[in-house]
MIVOLUM-302543 format. One record per residue (C-alpha): residue in one letter; x, y, z. Coordinates in nm, 2 decimals. Example, Ala and Ser with C-alpha at 12.3 -4.5 7.8 and 13.67 -1.06 7.14 Angstrom:
REM MIVOLUM-302543
PAKE  marza      c1      c2      c3
PAKE      A    1.23   -0.45    0.78
PAKE      S    1.37   -0.11    0.71
***
This chain:
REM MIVOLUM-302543
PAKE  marza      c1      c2      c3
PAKE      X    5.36   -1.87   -3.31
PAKE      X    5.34   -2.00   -2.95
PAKE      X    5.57   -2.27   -3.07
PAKE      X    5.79   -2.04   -3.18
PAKE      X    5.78   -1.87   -2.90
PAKE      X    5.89   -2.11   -2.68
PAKE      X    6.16   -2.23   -2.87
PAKE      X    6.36   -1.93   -2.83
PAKE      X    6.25   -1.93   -2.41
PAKE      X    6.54   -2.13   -2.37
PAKE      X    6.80   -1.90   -2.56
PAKE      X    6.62   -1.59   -2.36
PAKE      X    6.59   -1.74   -2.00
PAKE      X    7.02   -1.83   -2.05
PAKE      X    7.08   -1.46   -2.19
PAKE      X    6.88   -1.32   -1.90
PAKE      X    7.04   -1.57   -1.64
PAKE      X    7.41   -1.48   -1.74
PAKE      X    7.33   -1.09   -1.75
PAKE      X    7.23   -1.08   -1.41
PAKE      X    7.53   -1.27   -1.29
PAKE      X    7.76   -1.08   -1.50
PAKE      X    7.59   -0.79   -1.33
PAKE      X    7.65   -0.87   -0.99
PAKE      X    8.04   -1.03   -1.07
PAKE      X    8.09   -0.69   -1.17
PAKE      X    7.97   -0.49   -0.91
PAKE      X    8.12   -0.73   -0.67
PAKE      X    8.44   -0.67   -0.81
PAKE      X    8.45   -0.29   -0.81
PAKE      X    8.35   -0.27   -0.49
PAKE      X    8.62   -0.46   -0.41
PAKE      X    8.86   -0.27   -0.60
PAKE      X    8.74    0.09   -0.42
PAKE      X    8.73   -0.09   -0.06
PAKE      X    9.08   -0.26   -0.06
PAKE      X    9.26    0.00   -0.27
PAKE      X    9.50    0.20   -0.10
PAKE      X    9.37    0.57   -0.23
PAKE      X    9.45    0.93   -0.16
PAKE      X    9.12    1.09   -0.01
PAKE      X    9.04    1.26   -0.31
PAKE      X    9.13    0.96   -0.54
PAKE      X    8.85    0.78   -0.28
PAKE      X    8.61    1.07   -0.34
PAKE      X    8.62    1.00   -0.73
PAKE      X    8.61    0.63   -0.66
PAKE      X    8.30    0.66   -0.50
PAKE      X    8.11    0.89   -0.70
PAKE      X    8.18    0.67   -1.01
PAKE      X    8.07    0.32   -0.79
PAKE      X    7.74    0.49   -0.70
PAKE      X    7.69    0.60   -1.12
PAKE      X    7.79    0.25   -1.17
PAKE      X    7.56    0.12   -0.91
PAKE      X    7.27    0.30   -1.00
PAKE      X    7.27    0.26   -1.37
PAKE      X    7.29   -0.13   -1.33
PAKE      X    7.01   -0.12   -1.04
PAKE      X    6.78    0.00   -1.27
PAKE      X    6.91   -0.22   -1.58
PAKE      X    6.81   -0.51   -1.26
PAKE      X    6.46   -0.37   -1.29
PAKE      X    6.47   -0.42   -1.67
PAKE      X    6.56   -0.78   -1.67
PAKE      X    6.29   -0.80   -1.36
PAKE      X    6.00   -0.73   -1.62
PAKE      X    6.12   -0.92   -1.87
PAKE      X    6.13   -1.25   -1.66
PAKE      X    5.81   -1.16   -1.56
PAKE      X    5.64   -1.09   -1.89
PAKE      X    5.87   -1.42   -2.03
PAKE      X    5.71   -1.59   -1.74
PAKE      X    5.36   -1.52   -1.70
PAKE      X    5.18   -1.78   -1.45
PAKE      X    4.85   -1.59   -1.41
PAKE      X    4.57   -1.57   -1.66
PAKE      X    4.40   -1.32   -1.42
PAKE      X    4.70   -1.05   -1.44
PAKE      X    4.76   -1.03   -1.81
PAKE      X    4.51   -0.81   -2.00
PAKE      X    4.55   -0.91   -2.31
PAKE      X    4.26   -0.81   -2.66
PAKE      X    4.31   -1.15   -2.65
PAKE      X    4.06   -1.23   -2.38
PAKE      X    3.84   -0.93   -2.32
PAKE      X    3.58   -1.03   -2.14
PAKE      X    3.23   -1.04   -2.27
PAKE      X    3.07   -0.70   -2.15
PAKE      X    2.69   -0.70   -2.09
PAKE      X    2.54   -0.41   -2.08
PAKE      X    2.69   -0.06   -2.15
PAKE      X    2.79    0.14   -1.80
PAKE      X    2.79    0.55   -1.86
PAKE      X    3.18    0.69   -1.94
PAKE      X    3.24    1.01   -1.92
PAKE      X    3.56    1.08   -2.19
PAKE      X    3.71    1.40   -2.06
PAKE      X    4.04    1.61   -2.20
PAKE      X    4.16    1.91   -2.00
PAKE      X    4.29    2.23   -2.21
PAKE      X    4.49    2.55   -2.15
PAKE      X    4.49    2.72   -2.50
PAKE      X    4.55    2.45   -2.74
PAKE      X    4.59    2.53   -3.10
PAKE      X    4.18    2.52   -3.23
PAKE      X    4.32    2.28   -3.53
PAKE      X    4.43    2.00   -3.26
PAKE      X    4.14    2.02   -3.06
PAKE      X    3.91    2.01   -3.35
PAKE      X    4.07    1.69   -3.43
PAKE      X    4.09    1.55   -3.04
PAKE      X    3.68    1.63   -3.05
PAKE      X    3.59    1.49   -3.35
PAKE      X    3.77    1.15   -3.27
PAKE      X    3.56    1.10   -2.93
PAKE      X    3.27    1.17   -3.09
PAKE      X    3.35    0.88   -3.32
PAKE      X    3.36    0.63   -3.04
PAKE      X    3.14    0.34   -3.09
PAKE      X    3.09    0.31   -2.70
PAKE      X    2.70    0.43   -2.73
PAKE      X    2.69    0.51   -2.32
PAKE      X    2.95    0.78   -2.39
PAKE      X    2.92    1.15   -2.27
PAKE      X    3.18    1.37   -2.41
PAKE      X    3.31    1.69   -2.19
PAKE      X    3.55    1.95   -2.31
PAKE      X    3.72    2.08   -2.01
PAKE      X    3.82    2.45   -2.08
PAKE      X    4.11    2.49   -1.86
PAKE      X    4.24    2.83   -2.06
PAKE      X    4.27    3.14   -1.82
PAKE      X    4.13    3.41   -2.00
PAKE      X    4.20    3.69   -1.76
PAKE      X    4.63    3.66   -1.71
PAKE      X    4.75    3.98   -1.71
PAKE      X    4.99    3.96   -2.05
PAKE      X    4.74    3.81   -2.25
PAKE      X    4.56    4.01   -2.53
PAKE      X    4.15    4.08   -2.41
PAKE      X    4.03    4.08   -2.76
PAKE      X    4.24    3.77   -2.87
PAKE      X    4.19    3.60   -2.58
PAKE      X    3.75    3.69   -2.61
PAKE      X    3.81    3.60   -2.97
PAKE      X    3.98    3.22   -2.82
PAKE      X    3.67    3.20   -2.58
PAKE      X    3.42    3.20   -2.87
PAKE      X    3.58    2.95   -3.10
PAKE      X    3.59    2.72   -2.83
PAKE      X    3.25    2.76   -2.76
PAKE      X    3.16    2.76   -3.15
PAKE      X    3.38    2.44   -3.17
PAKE      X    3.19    2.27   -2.92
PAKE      X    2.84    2.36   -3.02
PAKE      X    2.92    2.23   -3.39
PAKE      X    3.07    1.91   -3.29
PAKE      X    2.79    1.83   -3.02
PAKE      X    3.03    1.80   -2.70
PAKE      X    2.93    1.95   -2.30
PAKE      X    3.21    2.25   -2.26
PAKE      X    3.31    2.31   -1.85
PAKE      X    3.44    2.58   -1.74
PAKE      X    3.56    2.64   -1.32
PAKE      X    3.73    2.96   -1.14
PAKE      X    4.13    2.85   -1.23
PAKE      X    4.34    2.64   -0.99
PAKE      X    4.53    2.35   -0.97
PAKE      X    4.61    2.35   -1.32
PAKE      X    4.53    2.00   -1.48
PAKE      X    4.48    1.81   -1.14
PAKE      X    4.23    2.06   -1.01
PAKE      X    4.04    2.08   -1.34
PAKE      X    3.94    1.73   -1.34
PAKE      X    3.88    1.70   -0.97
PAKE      X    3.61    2.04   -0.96
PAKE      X    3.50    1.84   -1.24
PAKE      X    3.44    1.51   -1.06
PAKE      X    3.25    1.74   -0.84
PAKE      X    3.07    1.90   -1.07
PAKE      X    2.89    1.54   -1.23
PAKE      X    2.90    1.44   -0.85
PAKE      X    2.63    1.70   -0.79
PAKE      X    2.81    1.95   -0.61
PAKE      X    3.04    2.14   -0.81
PAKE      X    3.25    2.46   -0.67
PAKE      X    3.11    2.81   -0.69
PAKE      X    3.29    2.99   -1.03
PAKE      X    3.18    2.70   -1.26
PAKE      X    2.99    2.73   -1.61
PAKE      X    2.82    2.44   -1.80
PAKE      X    2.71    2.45   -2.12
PAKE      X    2.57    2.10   -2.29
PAKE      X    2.58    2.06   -2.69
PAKE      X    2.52    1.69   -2.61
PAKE      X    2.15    1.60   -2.70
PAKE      X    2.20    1.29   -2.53
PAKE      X    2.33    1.43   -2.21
PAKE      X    1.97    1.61   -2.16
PAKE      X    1.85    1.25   -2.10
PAKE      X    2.13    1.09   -1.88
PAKE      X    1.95    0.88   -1.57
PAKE      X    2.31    0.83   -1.36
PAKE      X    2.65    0.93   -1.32
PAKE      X    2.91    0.78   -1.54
PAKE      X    3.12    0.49   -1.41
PAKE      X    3.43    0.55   -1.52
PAKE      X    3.62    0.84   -1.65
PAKE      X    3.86    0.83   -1.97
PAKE      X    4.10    1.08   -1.99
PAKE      X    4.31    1.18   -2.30
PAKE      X    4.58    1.49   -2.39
PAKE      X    4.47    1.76   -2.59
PAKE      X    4.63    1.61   -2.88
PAKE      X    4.51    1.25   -2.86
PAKE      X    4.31    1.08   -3.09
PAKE      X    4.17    0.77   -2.97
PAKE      X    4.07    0.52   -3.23
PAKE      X    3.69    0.42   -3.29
PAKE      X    3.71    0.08   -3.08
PAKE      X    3.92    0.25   -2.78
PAKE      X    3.63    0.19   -2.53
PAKE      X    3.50   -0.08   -2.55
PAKE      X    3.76   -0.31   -2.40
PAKE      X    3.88   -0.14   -2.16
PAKE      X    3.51   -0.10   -1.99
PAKE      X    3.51   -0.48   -2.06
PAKE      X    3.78   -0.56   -1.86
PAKE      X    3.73   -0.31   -1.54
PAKE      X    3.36   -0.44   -1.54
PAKE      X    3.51   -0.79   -1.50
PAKE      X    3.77   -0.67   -1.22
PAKE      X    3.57   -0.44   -0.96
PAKE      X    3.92   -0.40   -0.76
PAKE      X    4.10   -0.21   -1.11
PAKE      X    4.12    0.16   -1.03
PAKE      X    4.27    0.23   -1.41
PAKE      X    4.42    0.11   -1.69
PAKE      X    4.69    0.25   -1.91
PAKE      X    4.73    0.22   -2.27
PAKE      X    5.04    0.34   -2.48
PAKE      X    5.08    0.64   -2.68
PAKE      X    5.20    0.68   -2.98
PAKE      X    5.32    1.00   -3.20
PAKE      X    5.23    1.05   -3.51
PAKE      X    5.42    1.31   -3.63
PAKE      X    5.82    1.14   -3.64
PAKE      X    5.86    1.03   -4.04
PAKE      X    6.03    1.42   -4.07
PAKE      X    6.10    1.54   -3.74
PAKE      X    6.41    1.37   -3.57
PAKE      X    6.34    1.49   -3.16
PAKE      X    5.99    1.34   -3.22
PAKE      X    6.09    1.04   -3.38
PAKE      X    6.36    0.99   -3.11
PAKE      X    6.10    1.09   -2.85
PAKE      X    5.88    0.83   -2.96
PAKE      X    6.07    0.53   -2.96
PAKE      X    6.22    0.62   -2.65
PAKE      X    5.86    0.57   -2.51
PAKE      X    5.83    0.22   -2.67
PAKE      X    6.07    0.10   -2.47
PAKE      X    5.91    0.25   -2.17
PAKE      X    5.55    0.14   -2.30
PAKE      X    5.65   -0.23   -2.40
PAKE      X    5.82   -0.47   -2.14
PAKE      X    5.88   -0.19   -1.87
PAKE      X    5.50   -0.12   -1.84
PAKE      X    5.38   -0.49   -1.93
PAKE      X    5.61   -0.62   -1.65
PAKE      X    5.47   -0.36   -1.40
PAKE      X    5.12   -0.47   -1.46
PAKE      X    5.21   -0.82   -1.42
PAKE      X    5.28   -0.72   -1.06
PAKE      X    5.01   -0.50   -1.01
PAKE      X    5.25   -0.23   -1.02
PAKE      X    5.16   -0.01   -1.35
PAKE      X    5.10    0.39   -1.30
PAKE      X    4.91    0.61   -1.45
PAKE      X    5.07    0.79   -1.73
PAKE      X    4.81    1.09   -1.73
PAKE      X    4.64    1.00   -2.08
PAKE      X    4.49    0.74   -2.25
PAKE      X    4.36    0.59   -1.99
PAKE      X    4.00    0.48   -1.82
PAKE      X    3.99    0.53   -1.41
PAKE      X    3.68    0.35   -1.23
PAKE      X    3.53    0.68   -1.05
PAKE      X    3.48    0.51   -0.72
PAKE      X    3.84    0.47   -0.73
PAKE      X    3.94    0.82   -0.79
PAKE      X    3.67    0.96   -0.50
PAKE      X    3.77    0.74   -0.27
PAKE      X    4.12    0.85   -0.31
PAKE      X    4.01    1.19   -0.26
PAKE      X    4.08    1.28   -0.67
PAKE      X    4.37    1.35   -0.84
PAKE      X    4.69    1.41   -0.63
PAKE      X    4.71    1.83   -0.69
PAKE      X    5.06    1.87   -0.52
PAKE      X    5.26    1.74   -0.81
PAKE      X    5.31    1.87   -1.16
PAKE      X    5.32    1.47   -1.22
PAKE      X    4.96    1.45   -1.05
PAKE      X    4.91    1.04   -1.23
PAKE      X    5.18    0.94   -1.07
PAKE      X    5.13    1.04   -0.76
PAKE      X    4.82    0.95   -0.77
PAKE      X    4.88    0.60   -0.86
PAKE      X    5.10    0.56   -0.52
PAKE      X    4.74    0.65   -0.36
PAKE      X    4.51    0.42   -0.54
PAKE      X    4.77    0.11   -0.45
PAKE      X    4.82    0.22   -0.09
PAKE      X    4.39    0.23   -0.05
PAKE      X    4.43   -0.15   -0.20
PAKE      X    4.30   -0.06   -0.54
PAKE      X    4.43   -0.23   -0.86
PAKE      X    4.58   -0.13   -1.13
PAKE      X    4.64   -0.26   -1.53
PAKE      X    4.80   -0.20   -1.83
PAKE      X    4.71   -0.28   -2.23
PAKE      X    4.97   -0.31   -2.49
PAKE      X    4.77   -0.21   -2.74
PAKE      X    4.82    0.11   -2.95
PAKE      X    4.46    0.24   -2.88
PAKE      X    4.53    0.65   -2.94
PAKE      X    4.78    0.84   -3.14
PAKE      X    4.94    1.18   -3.09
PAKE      X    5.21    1.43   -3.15
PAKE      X    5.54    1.41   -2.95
PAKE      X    5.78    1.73   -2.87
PAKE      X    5.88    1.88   -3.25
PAKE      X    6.23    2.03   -3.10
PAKE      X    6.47    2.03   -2.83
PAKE      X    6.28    2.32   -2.64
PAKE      X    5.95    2.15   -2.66
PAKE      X    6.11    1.82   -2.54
PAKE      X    6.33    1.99   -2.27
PAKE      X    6.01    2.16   -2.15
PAKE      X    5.82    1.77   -2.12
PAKE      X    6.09    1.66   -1.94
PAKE      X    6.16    1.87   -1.73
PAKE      X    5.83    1.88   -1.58
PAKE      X    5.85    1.51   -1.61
PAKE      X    6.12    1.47   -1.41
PAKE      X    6.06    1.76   -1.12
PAKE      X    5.75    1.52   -1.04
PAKE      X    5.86    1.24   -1.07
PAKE      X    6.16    1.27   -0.83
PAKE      X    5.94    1.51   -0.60
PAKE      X    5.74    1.21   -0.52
PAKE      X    6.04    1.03   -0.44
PAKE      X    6.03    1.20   -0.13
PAKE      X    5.66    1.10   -0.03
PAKE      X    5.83    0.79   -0.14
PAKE      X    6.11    0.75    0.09
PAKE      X    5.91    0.92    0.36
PAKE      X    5.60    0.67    0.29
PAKE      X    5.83    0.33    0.31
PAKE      X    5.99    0.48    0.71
PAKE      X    5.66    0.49    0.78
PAKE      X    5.43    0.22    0.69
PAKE      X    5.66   -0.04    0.54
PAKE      X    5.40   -0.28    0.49
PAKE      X    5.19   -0.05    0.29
PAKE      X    5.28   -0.18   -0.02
PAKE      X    5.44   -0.51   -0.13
PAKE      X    5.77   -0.55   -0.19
PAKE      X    5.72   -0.60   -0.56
PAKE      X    5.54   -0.26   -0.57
PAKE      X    5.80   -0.06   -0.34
PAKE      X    6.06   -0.19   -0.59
PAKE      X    5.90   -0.04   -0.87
PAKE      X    5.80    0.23   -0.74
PAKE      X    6.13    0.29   -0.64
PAKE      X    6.30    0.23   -0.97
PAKE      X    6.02    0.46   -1.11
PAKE      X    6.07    0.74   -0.88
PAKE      X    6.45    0.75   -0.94
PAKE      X    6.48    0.74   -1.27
PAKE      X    6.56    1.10   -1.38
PAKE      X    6.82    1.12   -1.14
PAKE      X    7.00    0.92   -1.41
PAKE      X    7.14    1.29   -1.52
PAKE      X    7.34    1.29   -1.24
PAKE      X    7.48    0.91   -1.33
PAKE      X    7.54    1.02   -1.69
PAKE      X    7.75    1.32   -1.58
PAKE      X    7.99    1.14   -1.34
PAKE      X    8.03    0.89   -1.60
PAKE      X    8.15    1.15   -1.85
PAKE      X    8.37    1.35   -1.63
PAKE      X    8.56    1.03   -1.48
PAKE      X    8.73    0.92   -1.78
PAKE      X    8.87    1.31   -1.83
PAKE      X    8.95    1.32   -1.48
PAKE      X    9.17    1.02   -1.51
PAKE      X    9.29    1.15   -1.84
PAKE      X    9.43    1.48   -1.72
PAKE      X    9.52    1.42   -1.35
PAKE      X    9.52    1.00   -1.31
PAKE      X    9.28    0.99   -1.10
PAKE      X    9.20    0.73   -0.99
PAKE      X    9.51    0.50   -1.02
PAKE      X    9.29    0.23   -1.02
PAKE      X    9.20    0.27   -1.39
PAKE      X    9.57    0.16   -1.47
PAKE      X    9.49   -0.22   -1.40
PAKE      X    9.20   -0.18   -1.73
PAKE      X    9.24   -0.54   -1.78
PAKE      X    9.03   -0.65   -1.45
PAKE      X    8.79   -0.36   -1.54
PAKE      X    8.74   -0.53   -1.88
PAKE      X    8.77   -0.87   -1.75
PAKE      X    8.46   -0.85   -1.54
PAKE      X    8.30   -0.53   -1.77
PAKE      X    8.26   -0.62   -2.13
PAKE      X    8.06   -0.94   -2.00
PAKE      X    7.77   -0.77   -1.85
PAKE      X    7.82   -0.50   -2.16
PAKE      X    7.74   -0.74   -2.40
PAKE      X    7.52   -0.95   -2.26
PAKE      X    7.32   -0.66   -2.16
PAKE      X    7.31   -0.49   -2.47
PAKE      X    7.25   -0.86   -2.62
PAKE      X    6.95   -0.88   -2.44
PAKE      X    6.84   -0.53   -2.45
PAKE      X    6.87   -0.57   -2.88
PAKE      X    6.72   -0.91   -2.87
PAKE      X    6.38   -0.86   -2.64
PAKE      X    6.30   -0.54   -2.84
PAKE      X    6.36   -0.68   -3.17
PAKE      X    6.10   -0.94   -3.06
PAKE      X    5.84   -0.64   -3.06
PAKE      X    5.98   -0.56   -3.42
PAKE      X    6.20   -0.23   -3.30
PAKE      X    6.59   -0.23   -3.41
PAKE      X    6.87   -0.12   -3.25
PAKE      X    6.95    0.13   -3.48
PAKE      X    6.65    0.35   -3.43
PAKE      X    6.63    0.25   -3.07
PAKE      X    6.95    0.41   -3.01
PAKE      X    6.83    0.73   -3.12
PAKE      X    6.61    0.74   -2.80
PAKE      X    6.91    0.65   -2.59
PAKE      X    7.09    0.92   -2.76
PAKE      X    6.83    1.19   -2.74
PAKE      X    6.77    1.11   -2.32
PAKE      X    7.21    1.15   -2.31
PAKE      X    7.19    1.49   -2.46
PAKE      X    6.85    1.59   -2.24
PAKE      X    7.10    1.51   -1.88
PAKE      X    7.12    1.91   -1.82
PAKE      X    6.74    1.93   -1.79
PAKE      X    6.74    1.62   -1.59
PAKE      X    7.01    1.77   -1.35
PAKE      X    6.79    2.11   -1.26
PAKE      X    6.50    1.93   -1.26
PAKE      X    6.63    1.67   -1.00
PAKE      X    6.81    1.89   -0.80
PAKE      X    6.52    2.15   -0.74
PAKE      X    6.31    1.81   -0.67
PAKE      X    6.52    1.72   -0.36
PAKE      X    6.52    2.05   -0.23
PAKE      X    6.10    2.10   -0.24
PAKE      X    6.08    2.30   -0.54
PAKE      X    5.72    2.17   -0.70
PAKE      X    5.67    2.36   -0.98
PAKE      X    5.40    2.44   -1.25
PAKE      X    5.24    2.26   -1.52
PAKE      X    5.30    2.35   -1.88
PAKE      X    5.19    2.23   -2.15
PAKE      X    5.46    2.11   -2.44
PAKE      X    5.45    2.35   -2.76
PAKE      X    5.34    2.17   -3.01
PAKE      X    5.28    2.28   -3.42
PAKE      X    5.57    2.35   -3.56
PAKE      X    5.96    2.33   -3.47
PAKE      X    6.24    2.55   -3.42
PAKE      X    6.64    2.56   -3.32
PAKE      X    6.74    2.68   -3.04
PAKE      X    7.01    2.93   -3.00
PAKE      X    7.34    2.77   -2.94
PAKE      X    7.39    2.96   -2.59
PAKE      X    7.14    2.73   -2.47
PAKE      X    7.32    2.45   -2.53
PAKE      X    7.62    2.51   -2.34
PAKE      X    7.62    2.28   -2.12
PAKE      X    7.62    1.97   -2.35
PAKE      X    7.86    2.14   -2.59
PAKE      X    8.12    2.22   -2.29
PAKE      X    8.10    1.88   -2.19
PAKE      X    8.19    1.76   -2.52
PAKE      X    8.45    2.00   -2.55
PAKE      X    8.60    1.89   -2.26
PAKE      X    8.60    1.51   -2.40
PAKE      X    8.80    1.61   -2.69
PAKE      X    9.06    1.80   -2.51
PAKE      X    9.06    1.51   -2.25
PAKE      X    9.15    1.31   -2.58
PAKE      X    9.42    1.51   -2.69
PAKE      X    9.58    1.52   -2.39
PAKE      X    9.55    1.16   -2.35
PAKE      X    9.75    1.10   -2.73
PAKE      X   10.03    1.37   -2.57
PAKE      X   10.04    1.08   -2.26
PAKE      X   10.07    0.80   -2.50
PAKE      X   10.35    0.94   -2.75
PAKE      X   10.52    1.12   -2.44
PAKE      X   10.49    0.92   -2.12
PAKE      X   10.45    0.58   -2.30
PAKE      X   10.31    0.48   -1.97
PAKE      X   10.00    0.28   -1.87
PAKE      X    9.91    0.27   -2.25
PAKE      X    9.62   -0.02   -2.20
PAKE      X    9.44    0.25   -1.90
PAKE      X    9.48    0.53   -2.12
PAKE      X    9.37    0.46   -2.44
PAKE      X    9.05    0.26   -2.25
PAKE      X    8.93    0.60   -2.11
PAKE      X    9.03    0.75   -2.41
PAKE      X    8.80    0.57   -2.62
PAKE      X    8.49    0.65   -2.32
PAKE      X    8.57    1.01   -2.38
PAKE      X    8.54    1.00   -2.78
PAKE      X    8.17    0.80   -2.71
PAKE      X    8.05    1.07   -2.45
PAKE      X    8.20    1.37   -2.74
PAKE      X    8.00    1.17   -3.02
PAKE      X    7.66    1.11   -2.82
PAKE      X    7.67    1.52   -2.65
PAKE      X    7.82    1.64   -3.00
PAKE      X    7.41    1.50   -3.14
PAKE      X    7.28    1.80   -2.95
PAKE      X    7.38    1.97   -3.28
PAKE      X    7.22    1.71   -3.51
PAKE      X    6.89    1.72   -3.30
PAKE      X    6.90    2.08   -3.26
PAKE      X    6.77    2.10   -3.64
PAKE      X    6.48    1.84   -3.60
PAKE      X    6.30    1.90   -3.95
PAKE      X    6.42    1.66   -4.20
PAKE      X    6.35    1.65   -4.55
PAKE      X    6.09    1.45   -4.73
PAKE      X    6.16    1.25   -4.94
***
């Protein structure tokens, strides 16, 4: 295998070479083109908006090669955590394994319960953290008592210590009056009720804390070596782990959803830990509970509250780690509405904190390295990629209709310096995930399903920059459903206007006869955009038959 392996570091270290100076020939030369083009004002407003979507797609595609020349390239033993090399653990420090709830389905929970109690870890102390507000005005008293009293049977039968706290903060300000709470001095409004027989003789407070989604399921061995490896590493405030849904052979939005996290949770996340750059992902994870006090807890001013608290741990000089290792399984969004809902709130966070960000860099430049402002950077912008995706669409319909700008009627420069950095970046892109046994075929399903998601990713951006925080929610899960087409305007307008951009484009060709290279080039960019926003339709129905 490692022969193998480095056989083919030749082919890959060429491909990756040759993309990035593709990449930088190109931008090079479209700059040029806007700067020494003589354009109309409003053909140099176009220009410019389309440079920056260029610029910023292939800034981040930069960050992707980045982390794959450093997880090609790994130098140092002591930054790769690898099942590999788990370090020999002696003795057995207490963990407490936590998840935070606000009225999951009983069904889900049941399961999420049952699977911690299966840990091997034997220093484990399992805590069910009832986050459900029982008292909203809306909500049905008896149904609601009815909820209370499961939960509390559920617990009682499975053995697990249920906490309950007066509500606020959401998920953040759960765990943190819970870190409190095992601290010794927990908030006033807090109830405690231990089913744990094990927890009546606990001698001192756990180590570390493991925290998991309400519909996680961590495998038997999930522990074990991850306590290994922060025992041998005092300076590790966390490690991540992947997740993984469960639930995508019939259900197309969570199939899509989940692949579009592996390509997140493979090189992207494995090249951040390799520069000590990783963040927290808010579940499957183990944080040393030193790390999170000193800190002051979890970050409560962000719907996004593991990412933001990441920026904390690394600016207090605290580690951080990631293990490619599938070590819990789940269920991703079932339907457009549930995934809409994830990312929304994913986004709003996300590019909230690029604010603290931006403000934290004028500040205190030295605060990080550079290797960690980068990627924090790249992380903190991503969702703004909404805004990219649109300006992309709309140029090639703007030149379409109105010629604008003339600059498109010279495609042969554009293609001359374009379809190299296309290809070798989708060359690469193909070739390093197939190497983790993923094909482009259901990859693209992923890309597709983020294209179709840019409205979302437009609100939720835009309410970002201008201070709007936010609420947490959780994302629906059992069960799927189609949303009404209404909703869906905004995609379906889009592609719309594609395929009358295209129609007007074959009038040009048959009538003007003119600049017949220019026009059928953008021509062809507005039947991909009508084909990838036209899938709204296809994922709208997510339930597919079995077979």
């Amino acid at each position: 295998m490692d022969q193998e392996r480095e056989r083919k570091r030749p082919f890959f270290s060429i491909v990756l070479a040759a993309a990035v100076i593709a990449l930088f020939l190109y931008l090079i030369v479209r700059t040029s083109l806007f700067v020494l083009a003589d354009y109309a004002w409003y053909e140099k407003s176009v220009g410019l908006l389309l440079l920056c979507a260029e610029l910023f797609i292939m800034l981040h595609a930069l960050g992707y090669f980045m982390n794959l020349y450093h997880v090609k390239n790994r130098q140092s033993a002591q930054r790769q955590i690898s099942l590999d090399q788990v370090p020999e653990l002696n003795g057995y420090p207490p963990v407490a394994i936590i998840v935070s709830s606000f009225k999951e389905p009983l069904d889900i929970l049941e399961n999420t319960l049952i699977c911690f109690y299966n840990l091997t870890y034997p220093n484990k102390y399992v805590y069910f953290l009832d986050d459900t507000r029982y008292d909203r005005p809306g909500d049905d008293p008896e149904q609601m008592r009815c909820y209370r009293e499961q939960i509390d049977t559920l617990c009682e039968r499975i053995g697990v210590n249920l906490f309950r706290r007066s509500w606020r903060g959401a998920k953040a300000g759960m765990i943190n009056d819970f870190l409190d709470f095992i601290a010794g001095h927990p908030k006033p409004g807090f109830t405690f009720q231990s089913f744990d027989e094990s927890f009546l003789n606990k001698r001192e407070q756990e180590k570390y804390i493991i925290v998991f989604d309400a519909d996680m399921n961590p495998l038997p061995d999930f522990v074990d070596p991850l306590v290994a490896f922060m025992e041998d590493n005092p300076k590790l405030a966390f490690i991540q782990t992947p997740q993984y849904y469960t639930n995508f052979e019939t259900n197309r939005v969570a199939r899509a959803s989940g692949l579009q996290q592996a390509v997140f949770y493979e090189y992207i996340c494995e090249g951040k830990s390799e520069q000590d750059a990783m963040f927290c992902c808010g579940t499957n994870v183990i944080f040393r509970r030193a790390a999170l006090m000193d800190v002051g807890g979890f970050d409560e001013s962000s719907v996004t509250e593991d990412f933001a608290t990441s920026l904390k741990f690394h600016a207090r000089g605290w580690s951080s780690a990631y293990l490619n290792k599938v070590c819990a399984f789940g269920m991703g969004p079932e339907d457009l509405g549930a995934y809409f809902k994830q990312q929304f709130r994913w986004a709003l966070g996300t590019v909230g904190l690029f604010r603290a960000i931006v403000g934290a860099f004028i500040r205190n430049p030295r605060m990080l390295s550079a290797a960690k402002w980068w990627e924090y950077f790249l992380s903190s912008t991503h969702y703004f990629i909404g805004w990219a995706l649109l300006i992309m669409i709309t140029t090639p319909v703007i030149y379409l209709f109105f010629e604008t700008p003339s600059y498109f009627v010279y495609p042969e420069i554009y293609i001359l310096f374009f379809l190299p950095y296309f290809i070798l970046t989708m060359t690469l892109f193909i070739y390093s995930m197939s190497q983790r046994d993923y094909g482009f075929k259901e990859l693209g399903s992923g890309i597709v399903l983020q294209a179709i998601t840019l409205p979302v990713y437009l609100r939720a951006s835009l309410l970002a920059i201008i201070g709007v925080k936010g609420t947490f929610g959780i994302t629906p899960k059992g069960g799927s459903t189609s949303l009404p087409l209404i909703k869906l305007w905004p995609q379906i307008s889009l592609a719309a206007l594609c395929v009358g951009a295209i129609g007007w484009g074959i009038s040009r060709l048959y009538f003007e006869q003119d600049a017949i290279w220019a026009v059928t080039v953008n021509m062809v960019w507005c039947v991909y955009h009508a084909t990838l926003l036209s899938a709204v339709i296809y994922f709208n129905h997510p339930e597919e038959d079995q077979v």
